[in-house]
N, C-alpha and C positions, 0 to 999 in steps of 0.2 A: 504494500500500500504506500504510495507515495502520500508524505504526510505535507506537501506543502498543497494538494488535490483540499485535503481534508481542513487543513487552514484555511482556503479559500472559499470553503462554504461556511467555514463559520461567520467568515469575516461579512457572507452577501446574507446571513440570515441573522447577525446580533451586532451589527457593524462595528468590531472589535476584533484583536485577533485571541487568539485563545491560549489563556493562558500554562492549560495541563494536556499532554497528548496519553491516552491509555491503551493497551490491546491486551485483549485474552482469548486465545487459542482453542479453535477445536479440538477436536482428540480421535484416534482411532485407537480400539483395543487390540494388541497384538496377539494376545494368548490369555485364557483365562474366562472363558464365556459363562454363564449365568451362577457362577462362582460366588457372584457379589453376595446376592442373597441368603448363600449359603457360610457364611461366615469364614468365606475362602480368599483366594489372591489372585490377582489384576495383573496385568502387564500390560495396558495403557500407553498410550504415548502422543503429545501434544503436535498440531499438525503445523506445519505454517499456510494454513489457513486459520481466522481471525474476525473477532470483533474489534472495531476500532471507535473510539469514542473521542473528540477534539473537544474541550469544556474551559469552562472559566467560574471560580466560585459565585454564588450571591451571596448578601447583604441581611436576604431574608427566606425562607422556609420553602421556598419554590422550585421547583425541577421542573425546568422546559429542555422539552428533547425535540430534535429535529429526527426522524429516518430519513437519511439518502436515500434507502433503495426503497421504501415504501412511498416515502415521497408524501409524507404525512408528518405535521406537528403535534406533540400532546405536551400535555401540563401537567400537573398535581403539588397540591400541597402536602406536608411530609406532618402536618398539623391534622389531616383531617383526609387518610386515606381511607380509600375504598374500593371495594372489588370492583372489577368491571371485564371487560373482555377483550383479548386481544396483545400483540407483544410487550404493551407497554406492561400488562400483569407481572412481568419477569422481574424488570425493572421495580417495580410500586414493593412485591413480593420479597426482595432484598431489601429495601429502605425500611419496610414493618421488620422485617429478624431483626436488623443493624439496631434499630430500636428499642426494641421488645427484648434484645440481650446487653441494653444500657450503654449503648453509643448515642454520643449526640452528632447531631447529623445537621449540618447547611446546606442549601440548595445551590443548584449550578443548574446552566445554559451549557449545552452539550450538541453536535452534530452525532451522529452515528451512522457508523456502514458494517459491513461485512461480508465476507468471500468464504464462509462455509455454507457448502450447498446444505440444502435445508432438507427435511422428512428423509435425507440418506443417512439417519442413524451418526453422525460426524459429530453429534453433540453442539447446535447451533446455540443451542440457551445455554445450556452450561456456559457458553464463551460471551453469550450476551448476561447474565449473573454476574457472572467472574469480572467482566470490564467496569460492572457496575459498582461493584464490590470496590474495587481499587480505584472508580475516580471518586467513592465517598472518603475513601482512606484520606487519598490525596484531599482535597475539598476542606474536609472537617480534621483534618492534622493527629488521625489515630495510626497507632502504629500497626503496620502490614503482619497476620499473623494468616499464612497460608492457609494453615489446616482448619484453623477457628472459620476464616472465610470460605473456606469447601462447605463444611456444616453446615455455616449460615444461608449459603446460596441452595442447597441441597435440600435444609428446611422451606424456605421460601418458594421451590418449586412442588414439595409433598402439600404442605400447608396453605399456600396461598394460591396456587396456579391449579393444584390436584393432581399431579404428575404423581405416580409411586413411580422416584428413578433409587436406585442405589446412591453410595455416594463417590464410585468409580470415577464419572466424568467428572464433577467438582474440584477433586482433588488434581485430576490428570490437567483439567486449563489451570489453577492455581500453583500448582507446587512442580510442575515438570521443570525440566534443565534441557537446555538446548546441547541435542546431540547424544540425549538417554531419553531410553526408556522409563516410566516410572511403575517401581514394584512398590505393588500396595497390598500390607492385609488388612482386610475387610475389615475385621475383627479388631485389630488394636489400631489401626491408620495410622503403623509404622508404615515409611515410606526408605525405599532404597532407590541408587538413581542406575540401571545397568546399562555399561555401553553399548550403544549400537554398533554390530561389525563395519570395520571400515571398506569404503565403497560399494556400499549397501545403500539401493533405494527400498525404497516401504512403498507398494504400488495400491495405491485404492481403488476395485472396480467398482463402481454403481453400477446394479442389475436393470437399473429402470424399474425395479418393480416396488412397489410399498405393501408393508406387512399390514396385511388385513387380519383381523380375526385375530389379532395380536395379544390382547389382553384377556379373553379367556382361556386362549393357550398359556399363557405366561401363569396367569393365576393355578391352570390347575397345576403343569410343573412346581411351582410352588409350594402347592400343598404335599405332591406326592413327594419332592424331596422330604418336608416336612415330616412326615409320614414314617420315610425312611429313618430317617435322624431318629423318630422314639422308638424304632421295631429296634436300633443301635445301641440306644439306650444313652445319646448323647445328645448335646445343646443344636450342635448342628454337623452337617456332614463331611466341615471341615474337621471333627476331631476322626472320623473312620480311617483307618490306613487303605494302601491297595489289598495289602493280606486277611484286615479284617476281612472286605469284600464278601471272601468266599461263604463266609458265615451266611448271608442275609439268601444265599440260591433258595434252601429251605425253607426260611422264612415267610419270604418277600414275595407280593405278587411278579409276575416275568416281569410288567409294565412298571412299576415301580423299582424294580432292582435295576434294569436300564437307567432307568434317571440316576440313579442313585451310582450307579459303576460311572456313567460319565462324569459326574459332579468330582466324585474320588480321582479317579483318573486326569481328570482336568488338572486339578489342584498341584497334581504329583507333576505334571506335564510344566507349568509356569514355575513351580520350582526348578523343576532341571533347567528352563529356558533363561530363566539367571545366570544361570552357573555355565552355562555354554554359551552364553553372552561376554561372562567376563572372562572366559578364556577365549573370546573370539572363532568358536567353532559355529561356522552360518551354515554348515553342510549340516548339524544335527539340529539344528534350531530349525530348519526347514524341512526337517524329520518330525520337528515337534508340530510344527504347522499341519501340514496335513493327516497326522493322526487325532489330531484337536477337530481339523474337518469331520472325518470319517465317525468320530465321535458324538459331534453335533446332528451327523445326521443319521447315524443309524442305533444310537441310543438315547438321545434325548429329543428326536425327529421334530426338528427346528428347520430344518432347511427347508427350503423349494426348487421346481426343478429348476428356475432359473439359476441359484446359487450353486447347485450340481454343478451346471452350464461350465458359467462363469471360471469355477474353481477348476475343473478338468480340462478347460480350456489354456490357464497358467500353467497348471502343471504341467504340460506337454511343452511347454514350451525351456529351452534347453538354458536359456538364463536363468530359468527361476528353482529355487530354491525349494518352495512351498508356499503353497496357499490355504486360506482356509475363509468360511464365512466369519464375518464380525458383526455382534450388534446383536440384538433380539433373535434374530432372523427371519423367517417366513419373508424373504425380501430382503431391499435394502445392500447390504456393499461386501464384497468379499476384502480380503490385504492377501498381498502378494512378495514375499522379500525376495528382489532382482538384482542381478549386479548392475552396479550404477551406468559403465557404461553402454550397457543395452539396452537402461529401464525405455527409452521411449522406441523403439524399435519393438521390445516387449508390448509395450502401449497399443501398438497401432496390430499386431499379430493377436495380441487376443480382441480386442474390439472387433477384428473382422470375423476370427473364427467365430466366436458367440454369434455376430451377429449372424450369420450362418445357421449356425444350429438351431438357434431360438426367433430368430426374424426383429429380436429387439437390438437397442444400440443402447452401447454402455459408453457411461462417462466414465473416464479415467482422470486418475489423478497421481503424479509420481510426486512421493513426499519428503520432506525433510523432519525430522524430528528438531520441535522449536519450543523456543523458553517459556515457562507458567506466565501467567496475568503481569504485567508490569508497566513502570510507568516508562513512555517511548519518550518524552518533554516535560518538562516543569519540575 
């Protein structure tokens, strides 16, 4: 994002220039899928793609926001919020937590844009919270505490907006390091930063397609993890090992022990994918990728054919390493780890096979792993 683009609109909508520049980052999950819930670990990693906010404080209690790409003004006082509908919810939704966990808070005049495609699972609010989070910081003179502000933005999309997300993506736009990965457990929101192999791109497919029927799938997984966890006799399925496992065949409905071996197996999988990160082995991390797929979909059957497609599509192809879906699934976006310099020659070989096999066209997107929420000016 060129920030003198985003100067200039400040400057033609509050005729001033702006005093603080902010951005906070989408996120793609590398390893580690519906883990969250389970009191398991993440492998997250912040995208450069971005929410960008240009701001200047006020005087008095008011937040006027402009969208760039909606191309729409809104307002609200921070005296007398209230629900209503629409992105600015995201925004209102963080200034109630920021509040409501004893921050005092000033109002600012702000522009806003951003470059993560939206409904592809990339975690857009997360990164529109996240920038919100940090021009209040900046604004009203609190100090920046990453992990307090993953929470608070994570509250604010459960409580205020109704979203049930985990608190994966919060954490992944606030606390990431440009050029790691971020390993998070669930459970304690420790955080580790693991490098990314060198000459390694991160390739996002979008399937074109969006998860429909999304949330009563998600909810029953849920419970049938759930389920599992007390046939286990534990809090949740991050304490089972791989070798408990074999214990639950007897047990456990077949339907329920699948959820329940992927969840376990996931867990063990994003640990190893640490540890072959920092030793730099991208041949078995891309071993860990597509057994994570294979996982997704034929034990916890989250995928769609499109995400099949997509993913067998990469795999065939002789740069890439592993693929696997990310994100909810039923839809939405596969990751792909490519060597850097074939990722866009990669780009353009899988977008035609898919589109081949399926008659749809996929966005692609070759990534860099990029810094948590920060201040870009002021």
């Amino acid at each position: 994002m060129e920030t003198q683009t985003l100067e200039q609109s400040f400057l033609t909508y509050f005729n001033a220039k702006p005093e603080i520049i902010v951005r906070a980052p989408g996120r793609v999950n590398l390893i580690g899928e519906h883990t969250d819930y389970n009191d398991g670990f993440v492998l997250p990693m912040a995208i450069d793609h971005a929410v960008w906010m240009a701001l200047s404080p006020r005087a008095d209690l008011q937040v006027r926001i402009r969208s760039l790409d909606l191309e729409v003004d809104s307002a609200f006082d921070l005296n007398s919020l209230a629900k209503g509908e629409g992105w600015l919810e995201y925004i209102k939704g963080v200034a109630f937590q920021l509040q409501k966990a004893g921050y005092e808070l000033r109002g600012f005049d702000a522009v806003m844009t951003g470059d993560v495609p939206r409904g592809a699972g990339l975690s857009s609010s997360a990164a529109v919270e996240l920038a919100t989070a940090r021009a209040f910081a900046a604004v009203s003179g609190f100090a920046w505490d990453a992990a307090q502000m993953a929470i608070i933005s994570q509250k604010a999309e459960n409580e205020w907006v109704g979203v049930n997300c985990g608190i994966m993506d919060q954490m992944a736009s606030a606390a990431s390091k440009a050029g790691y990965a971020l390993f998070l457990d669930c459970r304690t929101l420790e955080v580790q930063h693991a490098p990314l192999p060198e000459n390694i791109s991160v390739v996002i497919l979008d399937t074109s397609t969006r998860r429909g029927l999304v949330d009563s799938a998600y909810n029953e997984r849920r419970s049938q993890c759930e389920e599992a966890a007390r046939w286990f006799g534990v809090k949740a399925l991050r304490d089972v090992s791989v070798d408990d496992l074999k214990k639950g065949e007897s047990g456990l409905s077949e339907v329920v022990m699948k959820r329940a071996r992927h969840i376990v197996t996931e867990n063990a999988r994003v640990l190893e994918a640490v540890q072959v990160m920092k030793a730099g082995n991208v041949k078995r991390l891309g071993e860990l990728f597509n057994a994570s797929h294979a996982s997704l979909r034929d034990d916890f059957e989250v995928t769609n054919e499109a995400l099949n497609q997509i993913v067998e599509c990469a795999q065939e192809q002789s740069s890439c390493f592993g693929a696997r879906m990310t994100g909810a699934g039923f839809g939405g976006c596969a990751v792909a780890l490519v060597q850097e310099e074939n990722a866009q020659e990669f780009a353009n070989a899988v977008s035609a096979a898919y589109k081949q096999r399926s008659g749809l066209d996929a966005s692609v997107y070759v990534c860099k792993a990029s810094e948590g929420a920060s201040i870009v000016k002021g």
